[in-house]
C-alpha positions as protocol buffer text, in pm:
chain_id: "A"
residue {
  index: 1
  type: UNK
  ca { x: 16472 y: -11258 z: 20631 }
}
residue {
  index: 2
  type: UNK
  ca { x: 16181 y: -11453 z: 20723 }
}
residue {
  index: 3
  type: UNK
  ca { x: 16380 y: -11646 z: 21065 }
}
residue {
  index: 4
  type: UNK
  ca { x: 16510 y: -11275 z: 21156 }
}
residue {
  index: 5
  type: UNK
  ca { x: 16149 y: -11154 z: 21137 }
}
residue {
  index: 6
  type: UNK
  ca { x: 16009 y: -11446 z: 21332 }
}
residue {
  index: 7
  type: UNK
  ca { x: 16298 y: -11397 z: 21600 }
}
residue {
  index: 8
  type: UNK
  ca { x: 16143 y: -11046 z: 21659 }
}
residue {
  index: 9
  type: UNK
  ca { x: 15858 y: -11176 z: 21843 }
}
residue {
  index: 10
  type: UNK
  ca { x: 15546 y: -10979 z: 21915 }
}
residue {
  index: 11
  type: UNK
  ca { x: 15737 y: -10691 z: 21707 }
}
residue {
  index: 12
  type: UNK
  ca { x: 15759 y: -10904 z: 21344 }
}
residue {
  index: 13
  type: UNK
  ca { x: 15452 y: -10695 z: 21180 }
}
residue {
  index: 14
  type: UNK
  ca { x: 15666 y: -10350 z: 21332 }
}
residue {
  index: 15
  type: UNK
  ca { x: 15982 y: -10517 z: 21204 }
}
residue {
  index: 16
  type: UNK
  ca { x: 15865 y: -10645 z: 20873 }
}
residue {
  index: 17
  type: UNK
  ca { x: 15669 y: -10334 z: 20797 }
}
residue {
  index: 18
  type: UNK
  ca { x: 15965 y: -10076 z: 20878 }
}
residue {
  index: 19
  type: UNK
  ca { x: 16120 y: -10355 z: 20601 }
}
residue {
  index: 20
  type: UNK
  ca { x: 15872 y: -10333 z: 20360 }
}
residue {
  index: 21
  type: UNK
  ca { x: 15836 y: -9921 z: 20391 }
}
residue {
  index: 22
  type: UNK
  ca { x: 16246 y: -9928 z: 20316 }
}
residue {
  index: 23
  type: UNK
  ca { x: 16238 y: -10181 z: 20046 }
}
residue {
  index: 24
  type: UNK
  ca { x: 15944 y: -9974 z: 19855 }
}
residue {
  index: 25
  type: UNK
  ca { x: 16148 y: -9672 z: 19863 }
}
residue {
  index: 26
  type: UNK
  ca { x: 16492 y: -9843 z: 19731 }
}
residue {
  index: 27
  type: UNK
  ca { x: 16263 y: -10035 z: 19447 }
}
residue {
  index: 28
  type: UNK
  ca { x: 16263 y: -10398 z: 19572 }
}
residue {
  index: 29
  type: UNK
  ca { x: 15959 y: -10589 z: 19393 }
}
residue {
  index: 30
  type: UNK
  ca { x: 15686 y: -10565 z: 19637 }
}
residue {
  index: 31
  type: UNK
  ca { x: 15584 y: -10933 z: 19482 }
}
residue {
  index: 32
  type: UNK
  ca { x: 15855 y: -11096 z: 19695 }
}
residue {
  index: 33
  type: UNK
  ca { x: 15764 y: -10890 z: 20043 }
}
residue {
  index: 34
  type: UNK
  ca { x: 15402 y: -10932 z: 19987 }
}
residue {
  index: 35
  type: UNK
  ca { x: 15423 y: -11305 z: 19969 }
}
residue {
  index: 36
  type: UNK
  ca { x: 15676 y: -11356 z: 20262 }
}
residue {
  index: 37
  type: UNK
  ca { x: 15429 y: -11181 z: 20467 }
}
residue {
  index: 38
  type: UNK
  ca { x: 15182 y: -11410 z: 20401 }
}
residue {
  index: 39
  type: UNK
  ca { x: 15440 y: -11742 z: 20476 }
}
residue {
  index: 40
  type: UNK
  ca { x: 15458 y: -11485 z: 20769 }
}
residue {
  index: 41
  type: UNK
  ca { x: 15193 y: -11369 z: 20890 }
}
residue {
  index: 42
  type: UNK
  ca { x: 14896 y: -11550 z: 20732 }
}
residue {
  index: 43
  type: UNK
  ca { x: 14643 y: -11426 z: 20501 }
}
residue {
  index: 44
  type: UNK
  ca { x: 14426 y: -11145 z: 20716 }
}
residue {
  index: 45
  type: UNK
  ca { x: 14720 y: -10997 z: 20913 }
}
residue {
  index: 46
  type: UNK
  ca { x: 14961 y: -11036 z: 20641 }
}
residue {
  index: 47
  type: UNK
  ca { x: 14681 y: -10818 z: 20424 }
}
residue {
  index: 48
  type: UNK
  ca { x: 14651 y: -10596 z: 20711 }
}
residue {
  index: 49
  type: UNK
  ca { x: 15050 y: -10551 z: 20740 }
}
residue {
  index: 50
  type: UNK
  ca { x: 15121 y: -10559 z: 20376 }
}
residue {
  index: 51
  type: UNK
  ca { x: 14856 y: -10279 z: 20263 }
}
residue {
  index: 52
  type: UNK
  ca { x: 14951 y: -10015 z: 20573 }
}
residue {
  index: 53
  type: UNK
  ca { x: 15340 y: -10040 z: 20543 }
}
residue {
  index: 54
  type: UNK
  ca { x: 15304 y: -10022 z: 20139 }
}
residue {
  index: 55
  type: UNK
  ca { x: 15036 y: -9701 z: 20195 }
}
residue {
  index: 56
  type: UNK
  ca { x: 15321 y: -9561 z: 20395 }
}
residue {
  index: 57
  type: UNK
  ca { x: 15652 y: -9727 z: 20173 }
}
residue {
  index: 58
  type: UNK
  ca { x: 15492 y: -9540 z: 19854 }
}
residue {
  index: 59
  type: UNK
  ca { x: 15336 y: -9226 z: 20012 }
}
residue {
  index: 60
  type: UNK
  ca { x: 15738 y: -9165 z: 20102 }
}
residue {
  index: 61
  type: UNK
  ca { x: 15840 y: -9216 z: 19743 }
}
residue {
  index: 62
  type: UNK
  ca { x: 15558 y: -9011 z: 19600 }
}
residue {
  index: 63
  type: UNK
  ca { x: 15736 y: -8730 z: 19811 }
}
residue {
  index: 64
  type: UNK
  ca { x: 16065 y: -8829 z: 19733 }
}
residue {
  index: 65
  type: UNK
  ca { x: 15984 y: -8814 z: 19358 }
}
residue {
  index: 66
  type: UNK
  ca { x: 15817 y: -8467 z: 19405 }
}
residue {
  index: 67
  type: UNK
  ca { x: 16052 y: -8256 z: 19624 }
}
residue {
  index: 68
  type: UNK
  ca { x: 16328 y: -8443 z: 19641 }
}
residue {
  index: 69
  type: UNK
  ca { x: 16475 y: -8638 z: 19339 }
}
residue {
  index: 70
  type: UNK
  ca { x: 16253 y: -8508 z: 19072 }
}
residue {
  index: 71
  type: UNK
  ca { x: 16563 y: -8484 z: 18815 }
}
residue {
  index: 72
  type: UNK
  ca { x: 16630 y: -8823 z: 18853 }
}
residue {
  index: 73
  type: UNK
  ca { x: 16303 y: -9001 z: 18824 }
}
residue {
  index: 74
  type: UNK
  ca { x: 16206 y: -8793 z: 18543 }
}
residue {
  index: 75
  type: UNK
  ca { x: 16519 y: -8941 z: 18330 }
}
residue {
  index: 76
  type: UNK
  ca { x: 16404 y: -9291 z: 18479 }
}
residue {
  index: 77
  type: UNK
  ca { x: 16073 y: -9295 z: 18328 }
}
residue {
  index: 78
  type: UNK
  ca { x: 16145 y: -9039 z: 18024 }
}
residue {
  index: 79
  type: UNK
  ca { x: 16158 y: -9376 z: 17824 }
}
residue {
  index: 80
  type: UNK
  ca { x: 15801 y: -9492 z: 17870 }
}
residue {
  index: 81
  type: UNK
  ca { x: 15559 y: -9372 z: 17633 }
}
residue {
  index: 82
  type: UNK
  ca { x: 15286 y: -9458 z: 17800 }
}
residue {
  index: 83
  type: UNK
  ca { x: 15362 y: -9234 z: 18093 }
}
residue {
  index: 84
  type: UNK
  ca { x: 15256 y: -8932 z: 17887 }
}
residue {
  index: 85
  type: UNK
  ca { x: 14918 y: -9073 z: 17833 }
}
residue {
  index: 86
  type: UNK
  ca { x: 14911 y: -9098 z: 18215 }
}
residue {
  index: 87
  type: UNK
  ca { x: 15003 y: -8825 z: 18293 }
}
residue {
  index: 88
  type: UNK
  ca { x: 14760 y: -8586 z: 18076 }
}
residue {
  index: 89
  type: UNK
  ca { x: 14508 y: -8837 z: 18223 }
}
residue {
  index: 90
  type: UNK
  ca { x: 14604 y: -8818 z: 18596 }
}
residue {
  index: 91
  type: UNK
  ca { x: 14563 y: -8396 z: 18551 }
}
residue {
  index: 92
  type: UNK
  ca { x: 14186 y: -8421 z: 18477 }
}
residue {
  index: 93
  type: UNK
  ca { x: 14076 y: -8688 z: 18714 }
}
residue {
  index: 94
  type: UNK
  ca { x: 14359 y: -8756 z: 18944 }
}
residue {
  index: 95
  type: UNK
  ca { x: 14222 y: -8983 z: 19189 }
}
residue {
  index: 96
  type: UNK
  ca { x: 14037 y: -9178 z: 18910 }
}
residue {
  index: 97
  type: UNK
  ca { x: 14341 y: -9257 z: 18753 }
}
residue {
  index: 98
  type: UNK
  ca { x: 14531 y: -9323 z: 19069 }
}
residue {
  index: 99
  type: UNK
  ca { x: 14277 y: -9555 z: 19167 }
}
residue {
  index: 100
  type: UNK
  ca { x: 14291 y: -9763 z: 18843 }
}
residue {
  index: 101
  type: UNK
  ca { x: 14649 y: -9788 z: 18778 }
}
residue {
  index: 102
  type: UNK
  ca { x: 14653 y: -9929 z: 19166 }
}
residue {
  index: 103
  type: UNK
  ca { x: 14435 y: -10199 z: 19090 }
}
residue {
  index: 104
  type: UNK
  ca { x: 14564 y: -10245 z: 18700 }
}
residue {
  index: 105
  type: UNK
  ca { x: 14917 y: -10335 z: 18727 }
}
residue {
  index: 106
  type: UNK
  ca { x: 15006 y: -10124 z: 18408 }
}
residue {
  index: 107
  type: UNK
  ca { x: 15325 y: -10037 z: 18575 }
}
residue {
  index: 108
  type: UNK
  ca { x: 15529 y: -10195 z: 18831 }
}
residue {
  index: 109
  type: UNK
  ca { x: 15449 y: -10083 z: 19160 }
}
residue {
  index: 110
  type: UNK
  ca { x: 15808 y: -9959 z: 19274 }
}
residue {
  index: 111
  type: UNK
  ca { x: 15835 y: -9755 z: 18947 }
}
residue {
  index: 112
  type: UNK
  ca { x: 15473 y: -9611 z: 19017 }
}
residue {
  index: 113
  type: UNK
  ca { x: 15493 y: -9470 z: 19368 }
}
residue {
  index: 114
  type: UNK
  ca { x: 15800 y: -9225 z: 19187 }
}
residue {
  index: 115
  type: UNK
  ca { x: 15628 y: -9172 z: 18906 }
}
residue {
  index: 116
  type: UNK
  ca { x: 15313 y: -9035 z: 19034 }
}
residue {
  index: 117
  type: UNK
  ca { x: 15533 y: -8794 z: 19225 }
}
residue {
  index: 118
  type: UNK
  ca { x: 15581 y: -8595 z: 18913 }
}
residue {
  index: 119
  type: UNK
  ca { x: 15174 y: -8582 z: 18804 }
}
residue {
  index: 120
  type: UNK
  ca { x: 14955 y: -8298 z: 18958 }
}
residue {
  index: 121
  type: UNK
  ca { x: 14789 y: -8527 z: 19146 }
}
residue {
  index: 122
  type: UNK
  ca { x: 14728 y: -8428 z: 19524 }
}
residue {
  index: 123
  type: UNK
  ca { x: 14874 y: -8638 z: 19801 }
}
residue {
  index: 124
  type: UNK
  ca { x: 14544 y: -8693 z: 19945 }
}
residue {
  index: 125
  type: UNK
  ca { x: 14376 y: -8815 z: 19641 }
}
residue {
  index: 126
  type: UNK
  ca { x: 14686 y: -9072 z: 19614 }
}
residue {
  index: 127
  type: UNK
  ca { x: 14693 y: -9203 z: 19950 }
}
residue {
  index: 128
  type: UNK
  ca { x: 14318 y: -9230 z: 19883 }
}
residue {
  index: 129
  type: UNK
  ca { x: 14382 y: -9420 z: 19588 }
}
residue {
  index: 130
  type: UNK
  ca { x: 14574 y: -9676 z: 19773 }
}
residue {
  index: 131
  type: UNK
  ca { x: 14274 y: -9891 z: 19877 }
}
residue {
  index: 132
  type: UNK
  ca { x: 14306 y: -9959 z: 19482 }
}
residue {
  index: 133
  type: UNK
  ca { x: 14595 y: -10196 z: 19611 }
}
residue {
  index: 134
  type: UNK
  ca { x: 14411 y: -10437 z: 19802 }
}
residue {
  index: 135
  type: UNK
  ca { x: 14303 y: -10657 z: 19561 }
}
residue {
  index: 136
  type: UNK
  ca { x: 14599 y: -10732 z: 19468 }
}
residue {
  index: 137
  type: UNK
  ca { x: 14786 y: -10732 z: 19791 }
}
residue {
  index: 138
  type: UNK
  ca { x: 14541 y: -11005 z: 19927 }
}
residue {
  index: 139
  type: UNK
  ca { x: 14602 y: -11229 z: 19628 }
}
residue {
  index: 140
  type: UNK
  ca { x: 14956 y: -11222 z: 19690 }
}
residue {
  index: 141
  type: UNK
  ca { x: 14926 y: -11250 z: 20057 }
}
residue {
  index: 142
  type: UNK
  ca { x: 14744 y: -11552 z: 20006 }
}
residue {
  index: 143
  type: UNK
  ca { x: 14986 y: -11719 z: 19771 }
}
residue {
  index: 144
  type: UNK
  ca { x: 15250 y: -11655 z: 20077 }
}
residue {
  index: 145
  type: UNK
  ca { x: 15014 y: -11797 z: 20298 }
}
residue {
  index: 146
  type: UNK
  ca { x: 14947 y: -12097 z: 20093 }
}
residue {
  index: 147
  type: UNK
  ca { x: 15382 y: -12129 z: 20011 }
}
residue {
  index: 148
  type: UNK
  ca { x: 15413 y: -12122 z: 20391 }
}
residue {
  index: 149
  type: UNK
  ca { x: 15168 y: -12384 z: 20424 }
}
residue {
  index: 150
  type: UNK
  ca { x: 15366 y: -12604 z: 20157 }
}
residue {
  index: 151
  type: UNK
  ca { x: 15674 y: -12557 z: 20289 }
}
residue {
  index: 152
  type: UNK
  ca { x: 15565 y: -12645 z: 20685 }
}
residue {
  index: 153
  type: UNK
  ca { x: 15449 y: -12955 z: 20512 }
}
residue {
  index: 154
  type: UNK
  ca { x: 15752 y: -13023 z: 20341 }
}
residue {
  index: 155
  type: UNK
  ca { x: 15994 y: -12960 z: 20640 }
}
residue {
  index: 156
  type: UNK
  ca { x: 15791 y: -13142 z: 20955 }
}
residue {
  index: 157
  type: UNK
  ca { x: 15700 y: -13417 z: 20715 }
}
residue {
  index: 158
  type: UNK
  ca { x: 15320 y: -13387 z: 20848 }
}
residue {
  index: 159
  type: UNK
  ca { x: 14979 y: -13127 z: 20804 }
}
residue {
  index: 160
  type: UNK
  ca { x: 14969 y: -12897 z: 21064 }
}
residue {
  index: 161
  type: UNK
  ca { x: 14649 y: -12872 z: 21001 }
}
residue {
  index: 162
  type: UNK
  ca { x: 14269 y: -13095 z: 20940 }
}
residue {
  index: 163
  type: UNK
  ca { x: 14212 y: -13132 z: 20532 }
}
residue {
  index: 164
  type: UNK
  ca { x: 13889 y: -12920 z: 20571 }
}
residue {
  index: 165
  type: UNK
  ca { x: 14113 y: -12644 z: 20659 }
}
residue {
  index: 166
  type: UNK
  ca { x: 14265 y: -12745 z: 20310 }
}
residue {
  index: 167
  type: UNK
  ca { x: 13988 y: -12739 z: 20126 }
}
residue {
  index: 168
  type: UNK
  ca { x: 13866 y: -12400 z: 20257 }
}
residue {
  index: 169
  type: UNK
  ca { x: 14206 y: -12239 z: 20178 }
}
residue {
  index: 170
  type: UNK
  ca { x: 14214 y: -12410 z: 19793 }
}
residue {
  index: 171
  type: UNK
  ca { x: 13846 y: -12287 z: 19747 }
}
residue {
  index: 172
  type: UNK
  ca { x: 13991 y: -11948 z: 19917 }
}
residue {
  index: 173
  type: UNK
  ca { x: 14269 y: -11937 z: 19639 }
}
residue {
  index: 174
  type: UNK
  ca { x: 14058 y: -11973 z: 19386 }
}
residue {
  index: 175
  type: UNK
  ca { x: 13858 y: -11735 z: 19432 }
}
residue {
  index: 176
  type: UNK
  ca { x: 14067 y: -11428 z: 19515 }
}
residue {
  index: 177
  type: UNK
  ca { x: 14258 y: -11541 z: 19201 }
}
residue {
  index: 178
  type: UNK
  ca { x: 13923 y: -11484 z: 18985 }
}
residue {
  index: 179
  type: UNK
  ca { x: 13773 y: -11222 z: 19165 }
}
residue {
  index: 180
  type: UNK
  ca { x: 14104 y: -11016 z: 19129 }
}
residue {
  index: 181
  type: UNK
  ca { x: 14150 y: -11128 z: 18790 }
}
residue {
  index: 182
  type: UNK
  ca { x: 13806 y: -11001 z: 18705 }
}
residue {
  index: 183
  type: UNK
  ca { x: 13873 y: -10619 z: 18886 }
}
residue {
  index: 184
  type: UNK
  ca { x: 14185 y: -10641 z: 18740 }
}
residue {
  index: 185
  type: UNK
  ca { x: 14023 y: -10638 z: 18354 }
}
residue {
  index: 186
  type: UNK
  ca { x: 13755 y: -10405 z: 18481 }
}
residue {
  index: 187
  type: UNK
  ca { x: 14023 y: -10161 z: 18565 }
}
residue {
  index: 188
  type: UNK
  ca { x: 14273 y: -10194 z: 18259 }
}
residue {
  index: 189
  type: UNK
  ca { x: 13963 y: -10177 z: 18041 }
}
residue {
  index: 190
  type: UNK
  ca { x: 13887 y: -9831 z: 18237 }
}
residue {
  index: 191
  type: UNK
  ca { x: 14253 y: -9683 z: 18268 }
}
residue {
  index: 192
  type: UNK
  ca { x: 14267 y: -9771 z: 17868 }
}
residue {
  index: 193
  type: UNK
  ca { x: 13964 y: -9570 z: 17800 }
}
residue {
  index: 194
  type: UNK
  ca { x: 14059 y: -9263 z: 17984 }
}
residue {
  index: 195
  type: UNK
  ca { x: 14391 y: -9210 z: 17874 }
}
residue {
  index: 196
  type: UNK
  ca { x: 14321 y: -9315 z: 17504 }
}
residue {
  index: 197
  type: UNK
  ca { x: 14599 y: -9621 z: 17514 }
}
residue {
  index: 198
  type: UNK
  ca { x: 14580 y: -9972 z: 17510 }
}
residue {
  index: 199
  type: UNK
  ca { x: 14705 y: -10134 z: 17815 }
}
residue {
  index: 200
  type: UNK
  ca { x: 14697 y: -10467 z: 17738 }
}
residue {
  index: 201
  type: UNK
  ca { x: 15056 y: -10593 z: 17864 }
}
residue {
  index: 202
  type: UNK
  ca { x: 15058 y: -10652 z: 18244 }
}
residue {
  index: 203
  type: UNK
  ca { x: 15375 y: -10584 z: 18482 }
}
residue {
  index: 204
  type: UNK
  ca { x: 15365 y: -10821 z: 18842 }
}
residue {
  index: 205
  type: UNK
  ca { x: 15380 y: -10559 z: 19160 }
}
């Protein structure tokens, strides 16, 4: 996927978003995209392409879920418990709730965009809530980036780049890890208080 992408040219963020949009929709982990588009990319467009063509990937499943395939999705998540709690959550303080579960990966994102579709939350407030996904998305972007790195090493034999730019990128790492980790608490802490659960076991994107 990667060598077709890169064999697109000055269209690979067009090509790999139109991708990414499809793969959201038919429930591929966005994990996997979200670090190939850092190997990709690298860390500030891959962020850039990663958050817009996942905005637009779930926004279509939201609708899906809602006016298209309700019956189905509702049998799909009729088995998680903590949906309910969600869900009476999500009708008083929809974007709230939106926003937290987009920064606390209670649920896996795939499984999310559909399930939302079913709340009364509003479209706008969702799409709002998306910016709730960057956190994430630039952690993951910048594992890509870092894999991509790695693996340039490993195949030319040779650092295609100085060891500051190293060093900078470790120190980068680090902290994205701990400053999403930290949001991440913040917001599970948060979501668990306002629908009355404990949300204490974490699902990856």
């Amino acid at each position: 996927l990667a060598h077709w992408v890169e064999a697109s040219g000055s269209w690979a963020p067009l090509v790999f978003g139109a991708l990414y949009i499809l793969g959201t929709v038919l429930f591929v982990p966005g994990s996997l995209l979200t670090l190939a588009a850092g190997a990709l990319f690298g860390v500030v467009e891959g962020t850039l392409v990663v958050w817009i063509s996942a905005m637009l990937g779930s926004g279509s499943a939201f609708l899906i879920a809602r006016y298209g395939a309700r019956g189905w999705i509702e049998k799909r998540i009729a088995a998680h418990e903590r949906f309910a709690a969600i869900d009476r959550a999500v009708a008083e303080n929809g974007l709230k709730i939106t926003f937290l579960l987009r920064m606390s990966p209670v649920f896996p994102f795939s499984f999310l965009n559909y399930a939302l579709g079913l709340t009364r939350v509003g479209f706008r407030d969702y799409l709002l809530a998306g910016f709730g996904m960057l956190p994430g998305t630039l952690l993951y972007v910048y594992y890509g980036s870092a894999i991509g790195t790695v693996a340039q090493i490993a195949t030319q034999g040779q650092a295609p780049r100085d060891a500051a730019y190293y060093v900078v990128m470790a120190l980068g790492l680090i902290a994205t890890i701990l400053v999403t980790a930290f949001v991440t608490r913040i917001a599970r802490r948060a979501l668990a208080e306002a629908t009355g659960s404990e949300q204490e076991t974490p699902h990856v994107a």
